[in-house]
Residue, then its C-alpha position, 0 to 999 in steps of 0.5 A: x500500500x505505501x509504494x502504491x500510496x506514492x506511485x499515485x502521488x507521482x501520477x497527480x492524485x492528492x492525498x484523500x484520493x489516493x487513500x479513498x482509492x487504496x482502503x476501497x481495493x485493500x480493505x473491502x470487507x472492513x470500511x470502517x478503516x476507510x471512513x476513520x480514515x477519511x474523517x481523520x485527513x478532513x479534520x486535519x491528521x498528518x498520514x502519519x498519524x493515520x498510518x501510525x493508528x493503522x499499525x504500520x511500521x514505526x520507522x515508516x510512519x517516522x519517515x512519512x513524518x519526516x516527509x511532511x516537513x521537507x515536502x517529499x512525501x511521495x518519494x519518501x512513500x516510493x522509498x519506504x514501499x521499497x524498504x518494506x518489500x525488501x524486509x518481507x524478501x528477507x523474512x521469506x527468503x529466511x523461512x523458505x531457508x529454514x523450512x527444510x532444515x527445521x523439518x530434519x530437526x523435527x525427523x531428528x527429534x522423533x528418531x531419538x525419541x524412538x531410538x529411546x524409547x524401544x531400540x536401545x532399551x532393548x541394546x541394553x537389556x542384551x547387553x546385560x544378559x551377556x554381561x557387556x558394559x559399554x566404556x570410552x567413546x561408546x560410552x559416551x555416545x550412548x549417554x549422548x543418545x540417551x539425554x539428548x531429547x531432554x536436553x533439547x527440550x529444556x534448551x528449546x522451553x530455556x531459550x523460549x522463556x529467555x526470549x520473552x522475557x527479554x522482550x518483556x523487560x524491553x519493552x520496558x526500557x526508556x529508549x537510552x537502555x533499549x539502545x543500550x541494550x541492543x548494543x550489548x547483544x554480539x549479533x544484534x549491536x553491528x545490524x543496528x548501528x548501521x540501520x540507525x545511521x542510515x535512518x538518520x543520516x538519510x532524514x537529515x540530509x533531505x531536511x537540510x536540503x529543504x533548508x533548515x538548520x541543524x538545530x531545526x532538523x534536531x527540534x523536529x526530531x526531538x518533537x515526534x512521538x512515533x519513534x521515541x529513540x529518535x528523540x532521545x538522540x535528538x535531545x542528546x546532540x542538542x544538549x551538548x551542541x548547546x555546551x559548544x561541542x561540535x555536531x561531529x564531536x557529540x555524534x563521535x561520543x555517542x555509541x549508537x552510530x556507525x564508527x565512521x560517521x562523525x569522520x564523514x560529518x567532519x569531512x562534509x562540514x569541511x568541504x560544505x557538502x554535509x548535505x551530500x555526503x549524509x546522503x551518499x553515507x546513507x546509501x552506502x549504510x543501507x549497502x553494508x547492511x543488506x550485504x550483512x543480511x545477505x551473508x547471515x542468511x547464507x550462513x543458517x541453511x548451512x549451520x543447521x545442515x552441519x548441526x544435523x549431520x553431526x546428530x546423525x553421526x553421533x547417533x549412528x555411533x551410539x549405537x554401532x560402537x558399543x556392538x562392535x565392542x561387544x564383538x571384539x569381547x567376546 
């Protein structure tokens, strides 16, 4: 909806058309969206605060609020569809990966849970009748298969509860722990760093462009609610920039941007294309971040194929190596 939202900017509609339009071929079985909608946009409402109310993205509605103030809305719309498009590619590009592999799991699971259950109860019992006791690796490999269903299960309902629970405590935070916190985490602290700056240093560069001041930009950041991390680091520069420190000085002392990016403030204030260079930085953010996902991505598949073939390994000698023991005794 928000590409098409844009695409119909680019063609000449106005906004209410464009909506009305849209909520009529989307939302066919519930116009009661149409009319909130509608009498919202009559009454005066920003698109961002409709689209806000109708649960999309925050970081799409934080940049159709950013769109309102430098005027290119529909660009801003075009950008935004794209960025949505590409973050569903990902999520289904990340499922069809995981899809086969989760099934072997599954196969897995049940294999060791027969294997428990019937198959080396039985092992054991002529084990015992001729008085064999498994020792070294065929020890060990059978007490691999006896545990490994429990230990799975405690570690899947563990990381399971774990989860919640930090996204329960998260969701708590004030948004300086919430930052801080995503730093913390090994995996997560480089994706988020560069997808902030990114963020960032694509609206500051279209409201420069449109001719406001670094203090304005850090006022409009500072006032929007729709994403509160926003305006934490707003107030943040603005506070120090107020002390006398310089923009690039304050963004270098702060850890949730890219390392590069107050050498590139610096660079851009230097040569007086600041304005240019946070934009080309933007892109070149959001490059090393889909490159960074792509490169995660290729490396699950392959993760959890290897995970699989050492089970089955380990369970083929648990199995095997205690009867070749057996052999050899007697």
């Amino acid at each position: 909806m928000i590409y098409r939202l844009g695409v119909m900017l680019n063609e000449g509609f106005n906004l209410a058309d464009s909506l009305e339009f849209l909520f009529l071929n989307l939302y066919k079985q519930d116009q009661t969206i149409l009319q909130l909608a509608t009498s919202q946009l009559k009454n005066g409402a920003p698109l961002s605060q409709i689209l806000k109310q109708l649960e999309f993205p925050s970081m799409v509605c934080l940049q159709v609020y950013f769109a309102e103030r430098h005027g290119k809305l529909a660009d801003t719309l075009l950008y935004a569809g794209n960025q949505l498009r590409k973050g569903n590619q990902h999520k289904e590009k990340l499922l069809k990966l995981l899809q086969y592999p989760a099934f072997l799991l599954f196969i897995l699971f049940i294999i060791l849970f027969i294997l428990n259950q019937w198959i080396l109860p039985r092992f054991e019992i002529l084990y015992s009748s001729i008085g064999f006791t498994a020792k070294g690796s065929a020890h060990f490999f059978m007490t691999f298969l006896q545990t490994a269903p429990s230990l799975i299960f405690f570690f899947a309902i563990f990381g399971t509860t774990a989860l919640l629970l930090f996204l329960a405590y998260y969701s708590k935070q004030s948004p300086e722990k919430k930052g801080k916190l995503l730093l913390k985490l090994p995996f997560v602290r480089d994706y988020f760093t560069l997808y902030f700056t990114q963020v960032f240093s694509k609206e500051f560069s279209q409201l420069l462009a449109t001719g406001f001041a670094v203090n304005e930009i850090l006022q409009i950041f500072n006032k929007q609610t729709v994403y509160p991390f926003f305006a934490y680091i707003a107030d943040e520069i603005n506070q120090e920039l107020k002390l006398g420190s310089s923009f690039a000085d304050v963004v270098s002392g702060l850890p949730f941007f890219d390392s590069h990016f107050a050498t590139m403030i610096r660079h851009g204030e230097k040569c007086g294309h600041l304005e240019q260079e946070l934009k080309f930085f933007s892109e070149f953010c959001e490059q090393t971040l889909e490159k960074k996902i792509r490169k995660g991505l290729a490396i699950v598949q392959p993760a959890i194929f290897i995970l699989v073939g050492l089970s089955v390994i380990s369970i083929y000698l648990s199995v095997m190596l205690p009867v070749f023991q057996m052999i050899e005794s007697m």
